[in-house]
C-alpha positions in Angstrom: 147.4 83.2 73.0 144.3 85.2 75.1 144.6 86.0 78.1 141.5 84.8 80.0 138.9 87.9 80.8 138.4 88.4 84.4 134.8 88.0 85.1 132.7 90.8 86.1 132.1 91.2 89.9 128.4 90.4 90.0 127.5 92.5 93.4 127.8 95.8 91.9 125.1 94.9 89.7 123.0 93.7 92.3 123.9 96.7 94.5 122.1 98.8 91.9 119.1 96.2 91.7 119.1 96.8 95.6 119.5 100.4 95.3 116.8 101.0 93.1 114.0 98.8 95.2 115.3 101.2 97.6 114.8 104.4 95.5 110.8 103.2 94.9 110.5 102.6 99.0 111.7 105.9 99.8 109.8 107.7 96.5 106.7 106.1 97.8 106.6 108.3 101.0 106.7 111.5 99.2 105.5 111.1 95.3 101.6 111.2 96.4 102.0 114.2 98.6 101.5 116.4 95.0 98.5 114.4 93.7 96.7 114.6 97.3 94.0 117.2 95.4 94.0 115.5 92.6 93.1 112.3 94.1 90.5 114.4 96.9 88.7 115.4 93.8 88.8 112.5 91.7 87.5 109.8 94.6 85.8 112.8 97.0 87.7 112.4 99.5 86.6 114.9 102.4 89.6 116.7 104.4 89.7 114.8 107.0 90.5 111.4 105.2 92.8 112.6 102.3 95.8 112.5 104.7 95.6 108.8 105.4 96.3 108.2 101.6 100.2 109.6 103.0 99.4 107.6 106.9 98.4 104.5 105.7 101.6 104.0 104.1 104.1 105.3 106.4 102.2 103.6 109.5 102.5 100.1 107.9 106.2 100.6 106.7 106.9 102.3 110.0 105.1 99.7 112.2 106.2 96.4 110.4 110.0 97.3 110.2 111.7 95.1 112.6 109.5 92.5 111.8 110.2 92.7 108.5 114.0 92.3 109.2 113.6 89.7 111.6 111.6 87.5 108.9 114.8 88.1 106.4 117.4 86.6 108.7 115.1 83.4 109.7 113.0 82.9 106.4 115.6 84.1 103.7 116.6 87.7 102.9 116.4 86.9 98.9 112.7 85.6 99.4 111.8 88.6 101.8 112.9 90.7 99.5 111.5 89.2 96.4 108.3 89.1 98.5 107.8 93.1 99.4 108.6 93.2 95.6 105.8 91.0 94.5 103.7 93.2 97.3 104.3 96.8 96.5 103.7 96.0 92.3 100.5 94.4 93.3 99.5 97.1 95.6 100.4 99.8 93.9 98.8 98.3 90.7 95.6 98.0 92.9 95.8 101.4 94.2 96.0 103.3 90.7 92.4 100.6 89.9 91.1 102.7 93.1 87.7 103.3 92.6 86.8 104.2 96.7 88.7 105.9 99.8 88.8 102.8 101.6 90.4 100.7 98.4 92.8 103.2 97.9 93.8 103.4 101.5 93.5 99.9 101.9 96.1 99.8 98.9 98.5 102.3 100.3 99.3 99.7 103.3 99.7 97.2 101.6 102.6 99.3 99.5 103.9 100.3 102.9 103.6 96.5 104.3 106.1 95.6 101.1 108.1 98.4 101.5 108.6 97.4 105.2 110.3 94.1 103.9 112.0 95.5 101.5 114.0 97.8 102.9 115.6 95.7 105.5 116.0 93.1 103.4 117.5 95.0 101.0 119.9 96.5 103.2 120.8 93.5 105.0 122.0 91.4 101.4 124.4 94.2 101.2 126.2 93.7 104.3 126.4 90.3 103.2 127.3 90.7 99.9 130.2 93.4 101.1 132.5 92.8 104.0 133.7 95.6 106.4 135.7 97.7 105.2 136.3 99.8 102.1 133.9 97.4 99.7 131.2 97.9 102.1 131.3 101.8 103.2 131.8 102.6 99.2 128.1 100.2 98.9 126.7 101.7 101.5 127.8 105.0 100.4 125.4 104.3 97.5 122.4 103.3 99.4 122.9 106.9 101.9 122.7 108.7 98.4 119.5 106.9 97.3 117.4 107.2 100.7 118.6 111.0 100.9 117.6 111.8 97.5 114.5 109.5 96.6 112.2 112.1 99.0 113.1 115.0 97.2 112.9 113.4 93.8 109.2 112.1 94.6 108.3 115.5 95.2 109.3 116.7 91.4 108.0 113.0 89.7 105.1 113.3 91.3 104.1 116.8 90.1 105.3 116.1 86.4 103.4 112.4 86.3 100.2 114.1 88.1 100.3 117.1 85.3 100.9 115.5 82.8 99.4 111.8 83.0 97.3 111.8 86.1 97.4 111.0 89.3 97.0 106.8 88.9 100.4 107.0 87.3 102.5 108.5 90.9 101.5 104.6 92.0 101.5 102.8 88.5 105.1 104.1 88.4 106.2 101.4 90.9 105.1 98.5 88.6 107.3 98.3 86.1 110.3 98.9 88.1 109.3 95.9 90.9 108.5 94.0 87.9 111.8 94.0 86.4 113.8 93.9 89.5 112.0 90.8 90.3 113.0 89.3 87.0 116.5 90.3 87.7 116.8 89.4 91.6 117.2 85.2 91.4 119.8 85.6 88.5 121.8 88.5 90.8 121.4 87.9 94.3 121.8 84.5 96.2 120.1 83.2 99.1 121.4 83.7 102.5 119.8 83.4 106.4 120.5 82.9 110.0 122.2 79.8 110.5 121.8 80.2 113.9 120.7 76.8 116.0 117.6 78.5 117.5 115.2 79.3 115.6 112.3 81.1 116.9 109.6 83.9 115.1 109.0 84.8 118.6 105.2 85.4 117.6 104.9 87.8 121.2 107.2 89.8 120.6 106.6 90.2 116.7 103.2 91.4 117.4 104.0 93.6 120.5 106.6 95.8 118.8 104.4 96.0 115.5 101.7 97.2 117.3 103.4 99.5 119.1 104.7 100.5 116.3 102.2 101.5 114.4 100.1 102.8 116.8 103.4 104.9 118.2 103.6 106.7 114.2 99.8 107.1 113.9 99.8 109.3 117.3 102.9 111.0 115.9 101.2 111.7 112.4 97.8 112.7 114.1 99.4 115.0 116.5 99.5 118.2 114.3 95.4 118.0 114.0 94.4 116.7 117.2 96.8 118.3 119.1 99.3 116.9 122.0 97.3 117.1 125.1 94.1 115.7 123.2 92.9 112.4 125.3 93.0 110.9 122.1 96.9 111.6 121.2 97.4 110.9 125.0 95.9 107.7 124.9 97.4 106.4 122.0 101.1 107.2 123.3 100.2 105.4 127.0 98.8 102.4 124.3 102.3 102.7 123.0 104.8 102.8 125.7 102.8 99.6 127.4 102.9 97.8 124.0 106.3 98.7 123.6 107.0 97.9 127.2 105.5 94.5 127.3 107.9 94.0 124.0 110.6 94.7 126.2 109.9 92.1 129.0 108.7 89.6 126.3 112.1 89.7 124.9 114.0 90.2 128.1 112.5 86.7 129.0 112.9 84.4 125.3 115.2 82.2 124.2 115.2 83.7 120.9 113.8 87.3 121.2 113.2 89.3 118.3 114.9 91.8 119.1 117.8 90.8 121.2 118.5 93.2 123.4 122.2 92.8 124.1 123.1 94.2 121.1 122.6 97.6 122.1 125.6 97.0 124.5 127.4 97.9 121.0 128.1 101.2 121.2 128.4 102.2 118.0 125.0 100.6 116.6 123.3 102.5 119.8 124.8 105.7 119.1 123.7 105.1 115.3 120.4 105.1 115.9 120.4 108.2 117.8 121.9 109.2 114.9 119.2 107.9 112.4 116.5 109.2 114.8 117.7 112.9 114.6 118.2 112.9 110.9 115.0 111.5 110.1 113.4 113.9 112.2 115.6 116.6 110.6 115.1 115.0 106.9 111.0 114.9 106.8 110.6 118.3 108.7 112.7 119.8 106.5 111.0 118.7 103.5 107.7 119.6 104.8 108.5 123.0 105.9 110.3 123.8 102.7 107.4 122.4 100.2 104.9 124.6 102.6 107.3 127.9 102.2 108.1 127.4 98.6 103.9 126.8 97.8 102.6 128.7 100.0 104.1 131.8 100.7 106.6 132.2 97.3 103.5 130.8 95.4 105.4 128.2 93.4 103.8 125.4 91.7 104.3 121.5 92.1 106.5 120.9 89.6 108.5 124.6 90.6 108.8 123.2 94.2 110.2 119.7 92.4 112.8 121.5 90.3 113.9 123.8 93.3 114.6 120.6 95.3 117.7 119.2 92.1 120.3 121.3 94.4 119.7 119.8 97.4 119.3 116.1 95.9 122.5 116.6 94.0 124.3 118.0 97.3 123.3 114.7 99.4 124.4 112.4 96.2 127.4 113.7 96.1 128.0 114.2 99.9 126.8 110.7 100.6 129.6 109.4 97.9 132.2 111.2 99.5 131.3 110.7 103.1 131.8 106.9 102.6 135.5 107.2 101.3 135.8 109.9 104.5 134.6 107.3 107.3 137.1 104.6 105.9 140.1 107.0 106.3 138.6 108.7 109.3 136.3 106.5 111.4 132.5 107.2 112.1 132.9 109.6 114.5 134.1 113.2 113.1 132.5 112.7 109.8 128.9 112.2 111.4 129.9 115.3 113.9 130.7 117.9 110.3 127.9 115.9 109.0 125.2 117.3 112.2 127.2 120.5 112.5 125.8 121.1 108.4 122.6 119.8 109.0 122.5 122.1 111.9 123.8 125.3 110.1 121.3 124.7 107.1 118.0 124.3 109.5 119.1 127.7 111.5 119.5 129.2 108.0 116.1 128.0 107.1 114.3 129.2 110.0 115.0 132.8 109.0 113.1 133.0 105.8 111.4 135.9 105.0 107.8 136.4 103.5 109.6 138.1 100.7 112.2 136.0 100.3 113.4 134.0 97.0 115.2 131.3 95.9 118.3 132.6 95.9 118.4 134.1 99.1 116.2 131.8 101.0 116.4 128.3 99.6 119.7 127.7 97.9 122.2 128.3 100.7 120.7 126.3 103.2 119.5 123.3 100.9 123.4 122.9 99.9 124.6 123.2 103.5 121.7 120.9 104.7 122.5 118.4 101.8 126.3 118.1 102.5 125.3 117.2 106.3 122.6 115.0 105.3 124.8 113.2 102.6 127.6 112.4 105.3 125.6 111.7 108.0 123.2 109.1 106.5 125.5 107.2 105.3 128.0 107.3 108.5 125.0 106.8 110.7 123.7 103.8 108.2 127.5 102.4 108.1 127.6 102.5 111.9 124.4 100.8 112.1 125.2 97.4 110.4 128.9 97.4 111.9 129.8 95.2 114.6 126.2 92.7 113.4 127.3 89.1 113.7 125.8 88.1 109.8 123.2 86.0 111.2 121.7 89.3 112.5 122.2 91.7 109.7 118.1 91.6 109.0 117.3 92.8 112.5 120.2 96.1 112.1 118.8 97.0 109.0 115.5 96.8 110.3 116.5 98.9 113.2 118.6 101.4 111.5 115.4 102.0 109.1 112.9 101.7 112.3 115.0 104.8 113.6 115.3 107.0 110.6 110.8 106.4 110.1 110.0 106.6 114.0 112.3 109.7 113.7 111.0 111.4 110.6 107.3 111.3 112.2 108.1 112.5 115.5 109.8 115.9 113.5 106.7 115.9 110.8 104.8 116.1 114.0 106.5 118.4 115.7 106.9 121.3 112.8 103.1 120.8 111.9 102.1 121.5 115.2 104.2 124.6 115.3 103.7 125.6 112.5 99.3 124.9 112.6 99.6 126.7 115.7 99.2 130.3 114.7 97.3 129.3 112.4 94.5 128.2 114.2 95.1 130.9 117.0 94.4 133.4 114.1 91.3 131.8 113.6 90.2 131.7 116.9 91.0 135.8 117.1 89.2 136.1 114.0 85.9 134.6 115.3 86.3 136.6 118.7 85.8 140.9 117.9 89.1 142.5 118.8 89.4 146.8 119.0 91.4 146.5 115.3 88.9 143.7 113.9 90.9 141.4 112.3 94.1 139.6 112.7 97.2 138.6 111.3 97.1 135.8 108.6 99.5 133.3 109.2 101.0 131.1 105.8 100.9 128.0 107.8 98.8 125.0 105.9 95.6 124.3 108.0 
């Protein structure tokens, strides 16, 4: 007689579909960064435009966020997500076929538009597939491994693909891989939405805080050339905070807000995305001050800076897979406070680098303390965000949570690019103007 076989538990599969859609949102952000002069030369772009083939994508994904979630708990997280699927193939597809600037930004959008569905989507089927509790931190443990280690692994894919294949394939990469998981997603994942009694797009407020949004990243983003006390820069803030504040009233005032603003009453998702606002901030400026050391002053090429990333990738994996065993023994708390105390210790180390540093000396240390911080504390902070969500709201977290960790990661970009431009444009100033020594000192800052 045979024992019957116990069938296999069908979420863990879908967890790694989810994880992976994930892997090419995150990728997407960084992967193009290494093929920016390849792509300059091969559709002449001038200097001023070639950043808004990285923009055009984070402002779209940045901007469209909430919204994204929102449309996931009323129209169907499973169709949301199959949608952004559907999107970022089609865009990226259309984005390698690039034959001008303007399709190739127009492209790039369109990715971040997908990606901007995806990603709460994604995020919210897993809080419904897992319940609080051990199931869910070990899941979510998995997806704080992913977003911590798809920027660093775009960095290295992108330099390979762009050596060795061209610069078309760092967005054909995507198409296979959305193509598939769409194939796999109705077989995987089933359908779920707000069952709630109202339901309401609350059209106002959707385009209110996707406005403000977008326009709130492109001012951070734009900040490091134009410069903080530019009347454009200031402009586009003021544009921001009235969007954002007419958002505010518009939801304050709904039957069915968007965003509803009670929720921030719990604690522990308010104090979350603190938390994801900080690390994103810490996240981004660390990858772009490291990638500008590693090229610019220690001369190493793409695919060198890649490789000299695998220790700090590896770190967060690992971290992130241990920190969600820690916050179901320990609670949210202390593992996020050892997580910020790491995260804190690596940036300090990183700030004293030396022209004449090396790898060794300079880079590994602080990547492997900055990885074990990051690794607990994005998945604490991501954990913390989702907890305490009736279901019927789950979209709306995970489109906050994610809102958080973008709005924060372009505030920090900003910030470190303006600091770090800074000398470099006072040295050129001094240069122009003839000083008792004649010259001045370089700086190794990017221009």
């Amino acid at each position: 007689m045979t024992t019957p076989q116990k069938k296999p538990d069908r979420r863990w599969t879908a967890l790694i579909l989810l994880c992976v859609a994930e892997f090419i949102v995150v990728l997407d952000a960084s992967i193009v960064n290494v093929a920016l002069p390849s792509i300059g030369k091969g559709l002449h772009f001038s200097e001023q435009n070639l950043p808004w083939v990285v923009n055009a994508y984070l402002i779209a994904f940045g901007g469209f966020l909430l919204l994204g979630g929102r449309a996931a708990d009323l129209v169907g997280r499973r169709r949301v997500f199959m949608a952004g699927l559907l999107m970022v193939g089609v865009a990226s597809l259309a984005a390698g076929f690039a034959a001008t600037q303007g399709q190739l930004i127009a492209a790039r959008a369109a990715q971040g538009l997908g990606a901007a569905m995806i990603s709460p989507a994604a995020l919210s089927i897993i809080t419904n597939l897992f319940k609080d509790g051990a199931e869910r931190n070990r899941a979510l443990a998995a997806w704080g491994a992913v977003v911590g280690t798809a920027g660093a692994a775009g960095v290295l894919l992108g330099g390979i693909l762009t050596d060795s294949l061209g610069w078309e394939w760092v967005l054909w990469v995507n198409v296979p891989v959305a193509a598939i998981a769409l194939a796999l997603t109705p077989g995987l994942i089933g359908e779920s939405r707000s069952e709630s009694a109202t339901r309401h797009f609350d059209a106002a407020g959707a385009t209110t805080v996707t406005a403000g949004l977008s326009v709130l990243v492109y001012a951070f983003l734009d900040a490091g050339s134009s410069g903080w006390g530019s009347t454009k820069i200031v402009t586009l803030l003021a544009i921001s905070v009235a969007l954002l504040g007419a958002f505010v009233a518009i939801e304050l005032g709904s039957k069915a807000p968007l965003v509803p603003l009670r929720i921030f009453r719990v604690r522990t998702l308010s104090g979350a995305n603190v938390s994801g606002l900080l690390l994103g901030a810490s996240l981004f400026s660390m990858f772009f001050f490291m990638s500008l050391y590693m090229q610019q002053v220690l001369g190493y090429s793409a695919i060198h800076a890649g490789l000299s990333y695998l220790p700090l990738s590896l770190t967060i994996f690992i971290a992130a897979g241990l920190g969600g065993r820690l916050v179901t023994q320990f609670g949210f708390k202390p593992i996020l406070a050892i997580g910020g105390i790491f995260v804190s210790a690596g940036l300090l180390w990183f700030s004293q680098v030396s022209v004449g540093g090396g790898f060794l000396t300079d880079i590994l240390g602080p990547s492997l303390l900055a990885g074990v911080g990051l690794g607990f504390a994005f998945v604490t902070s991501t954990i913390a965000g989702v907890s305490g969500v009736e279901d019927r709201e789950q979209g709306m977290a995970s489109g906050l949570i994610n809102t958080s960790q973008q709005i924060g990661g372009a505030l920090g970009l900003a910030v470190l690019s303006t600091l770090a431009t800074t000398p470099s444009q006072r040295a050129r100033r001094a240069s122009r103007t003839p000083s008792p020594r004649g010259s001045s000192e370089p700086s190794w800052a990017a221009p």
